[in-house]
Every structure is written in C-alpha cells, then in structure tokens.
C-alpha positions in Angstrom: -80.4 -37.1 40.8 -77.7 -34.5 41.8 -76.1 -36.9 44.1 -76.0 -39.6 41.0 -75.2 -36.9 38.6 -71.6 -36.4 40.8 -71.0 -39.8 41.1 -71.1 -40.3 37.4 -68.9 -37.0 36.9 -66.5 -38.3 39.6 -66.1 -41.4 37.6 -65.8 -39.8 33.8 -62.9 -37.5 35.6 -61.1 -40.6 37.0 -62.1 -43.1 33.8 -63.5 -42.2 31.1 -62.2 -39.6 29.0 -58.7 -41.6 28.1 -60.0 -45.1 27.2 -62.7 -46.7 24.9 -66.6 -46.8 25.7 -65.5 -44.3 28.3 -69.2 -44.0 29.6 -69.8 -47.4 30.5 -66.9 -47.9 32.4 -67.1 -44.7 34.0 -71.1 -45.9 35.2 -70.0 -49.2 36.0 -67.7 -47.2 38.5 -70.2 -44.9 39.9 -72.4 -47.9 40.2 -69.8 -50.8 40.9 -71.2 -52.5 44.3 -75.1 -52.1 43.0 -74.3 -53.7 40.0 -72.3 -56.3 41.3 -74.7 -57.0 44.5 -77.2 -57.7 41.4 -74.8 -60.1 40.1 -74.7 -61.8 43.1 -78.4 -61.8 43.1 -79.0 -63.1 39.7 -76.3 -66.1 40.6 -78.1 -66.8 43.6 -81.6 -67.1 41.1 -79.5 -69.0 38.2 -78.2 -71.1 41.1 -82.0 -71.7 43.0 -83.7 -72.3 39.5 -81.2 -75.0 38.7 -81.2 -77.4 41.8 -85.6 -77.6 41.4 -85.0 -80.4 38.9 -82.4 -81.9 41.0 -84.8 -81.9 43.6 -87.6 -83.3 41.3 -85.3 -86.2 40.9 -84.5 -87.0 44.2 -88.2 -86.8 44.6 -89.3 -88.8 42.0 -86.8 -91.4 42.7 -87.7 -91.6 46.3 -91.4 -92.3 45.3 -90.7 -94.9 42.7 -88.5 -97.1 45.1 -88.7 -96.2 48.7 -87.5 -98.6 50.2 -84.2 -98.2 48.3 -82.8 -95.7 50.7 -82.8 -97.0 54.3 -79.7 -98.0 55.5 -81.0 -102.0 55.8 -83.1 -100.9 52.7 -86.3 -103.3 54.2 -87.5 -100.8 56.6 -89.4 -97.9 54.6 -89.2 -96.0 57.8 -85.7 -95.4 58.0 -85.7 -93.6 54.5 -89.2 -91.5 54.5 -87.6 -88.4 55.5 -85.8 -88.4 52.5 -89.1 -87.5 50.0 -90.4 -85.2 52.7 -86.9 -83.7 52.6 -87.1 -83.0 48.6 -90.8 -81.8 49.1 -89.8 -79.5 51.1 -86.7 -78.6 50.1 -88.5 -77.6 46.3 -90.7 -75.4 48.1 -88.3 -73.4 50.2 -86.2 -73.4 47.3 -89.4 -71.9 45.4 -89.9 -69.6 48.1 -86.1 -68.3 47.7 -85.5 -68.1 44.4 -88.9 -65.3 44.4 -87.4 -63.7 46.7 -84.3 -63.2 45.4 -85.7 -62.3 42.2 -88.1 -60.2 44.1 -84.7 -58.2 45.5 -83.1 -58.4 42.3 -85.8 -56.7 40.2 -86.2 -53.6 42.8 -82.3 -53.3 43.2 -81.9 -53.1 39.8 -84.7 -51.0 38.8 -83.1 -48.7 41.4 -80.3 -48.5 40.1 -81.3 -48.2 36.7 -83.9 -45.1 38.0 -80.4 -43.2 40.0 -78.4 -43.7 36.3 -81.2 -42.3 34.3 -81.2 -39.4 37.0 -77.8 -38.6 37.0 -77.6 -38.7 33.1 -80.5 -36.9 32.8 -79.0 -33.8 35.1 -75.4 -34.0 33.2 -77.2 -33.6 29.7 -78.9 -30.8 31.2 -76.0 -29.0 32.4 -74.2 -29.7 29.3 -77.4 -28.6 27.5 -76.7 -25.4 29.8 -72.6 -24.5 28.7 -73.6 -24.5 24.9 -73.2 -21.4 22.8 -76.4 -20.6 21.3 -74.9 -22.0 17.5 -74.3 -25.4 19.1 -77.3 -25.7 20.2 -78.7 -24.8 17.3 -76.5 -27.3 15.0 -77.7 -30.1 17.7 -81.7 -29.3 18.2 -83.5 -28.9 20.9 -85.3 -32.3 20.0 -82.1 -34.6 19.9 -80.9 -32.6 23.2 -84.2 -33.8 25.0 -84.5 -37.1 23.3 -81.0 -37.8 24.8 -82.2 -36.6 28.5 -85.5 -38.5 28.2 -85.8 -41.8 25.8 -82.1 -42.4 25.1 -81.3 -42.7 29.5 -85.0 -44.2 29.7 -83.4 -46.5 27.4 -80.2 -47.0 29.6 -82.5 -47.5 33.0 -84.3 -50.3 31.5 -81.5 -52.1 30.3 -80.2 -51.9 34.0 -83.0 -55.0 34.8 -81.9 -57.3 32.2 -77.9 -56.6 32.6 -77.1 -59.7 33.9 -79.0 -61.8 31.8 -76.7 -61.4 29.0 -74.5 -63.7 31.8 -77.0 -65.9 33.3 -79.3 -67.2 30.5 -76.2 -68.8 29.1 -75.5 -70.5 31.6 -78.5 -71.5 32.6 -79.0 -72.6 28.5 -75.7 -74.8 29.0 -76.1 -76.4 32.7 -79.7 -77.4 31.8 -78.5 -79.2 28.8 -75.9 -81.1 30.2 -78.8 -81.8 33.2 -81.3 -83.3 30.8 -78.3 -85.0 29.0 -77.6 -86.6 32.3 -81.7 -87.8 32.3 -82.2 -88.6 28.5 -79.0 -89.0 27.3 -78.4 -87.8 23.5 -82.1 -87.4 23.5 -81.4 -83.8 24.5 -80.1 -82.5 21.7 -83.2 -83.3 19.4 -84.5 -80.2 19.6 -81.1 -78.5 17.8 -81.7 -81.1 15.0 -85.2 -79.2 14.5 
C-alpha cells in the first residue's frame, strides 16, 4: 500500500492539483499501463465473444449444404475440413475468451485492491496533519468512511471500467450482426 500510496502522490504532484477531476487523472497515471493492459484484455474478450456467431454460421452453413464448398463442389471430401474447422475453431475460441476474461478479472481486481491501498494510506496520513478542530468539523466517521467504503467503492469499480467501453460496442456490432442474418427483423425488440 505504501508503494501505491507514492505512486498516487507522485501523480497528484505532477497532475492533479491544476486541472479538473484532478484525482482520476492523477490514478489513471499511477495506474496507466494496468489499466490499459485491461483494455487490451477486455478488446480481446469483446473481440472473442463476437466472432462465436460468425463461427456458428459458417458452421451451420457448412452442415446445411456441404457439398457447396469443395472446389469441384461434387466431392464432399474436399470441403469437410471446413465444419471441423468452425467446430473447432468455436471451442478454442471458447477456451480463449475464459481465459482472457479469466486474466482480465484478476488484473483488474489487482489493480483495483493497490488503488484502494494507496487511497486508503493517503487519507490516513492526511487524517494524521489535521489540527484537532478540523478534525473535529470533519468526524471521525466521514474520515473512516472515506478510508474504507468510499476507496472500497473505487476498487470495485476498477472490474467493470472498461465496460462502460465494451458493452457498447458489443450492443452495436451484434445488431448490425443479426441485421446481417434477419434483416429489419432486428430491430423488433426497440419497437417493444
């Protein structure tokens, strides 16, 4: 925590104190390749979860015509590796994607667990420099529920940062996907 606590002080000296929401600029510097390894992370998910259906597709199109996709396209042999290929393709993709998500969820709940240390150890030290009639005019509760609930708080919301990026996306690229399958037929569910 004392280690995270610096880093976070380094980054409020060099950031913070002269521009707007100071303190989330000055963690996203003390944390700026952990959160953006995440990133990377999460777009690898996003990018696994949306080729299954492509997959799906190639799969079930394989198994409705077979034939279809041999070069001479009247030898089923020549074109059989192609559904084994989309079988096994969705379960190495399957396979990937929880890992991934497996590596995102314990790099971000690191991270989030070093912030809420660091926090944690500033508040206290600030807690430490106050005359004894600020602290009073603050509380002792509000000083604690800032070091305990409010960076609790801040360490959870580490795990679900970069879905405030990727749902979207996913939301959009699965629409026009299913627009691509059904057509208008898609958008029946915003009529609802």
């Amino acid at each position: 925590p004392e280690a995270n606590a610096r880093a976070i002080e380094r980054a409020w000296e060099a950031y913070g104190k002269t521009r707007p929401n100071s303190i989330g600029w000055a963690i996203h510097n003390a944390f700026f390749w952990q959160i953006w390894y995440g990133g990377f992370l999460q777009a690898c998910s996003v990018a696994l979860t949306l080729s299954v259906p492509q997959l799906l597709h190639a799969l079930l199109h394989f198994i409705e015509e077979p034939t279809s996709h041999g070069r001479s396209g009247n030898d089923p042999s020549e074109a059989i590796w192609l559904g084994y290929a989309a079988a096994a393709g969705m379960v190495l993709v399957q396979l990937f994607q929880t890992q991934v998500n497996t590596q995102y969820g314990f790099h971000m709940a690191r991270t989030g667990m070093r912030l809420r240390g660091g926090l944690s150890v500033l508040i206290f030290e600030k807690s430490l420099r106050l005359s004894q009639p600020a602290a009073t005019a603050i509380g002792i509760g509000n000083i604690v529920n800032l070091m305990e609930s409010d960076c609790m708080k801040l360490s959870w919301s580490f795990y679900s940062l970069h879905s405030l990026w990727s749902l979207p996306v996913m939301l959009v690229v699965g629409i026009i996907m299913l627009y691509q399958q059904v057509q208008w037929a898609a958008f029946c569910a915003f009529g609802v």
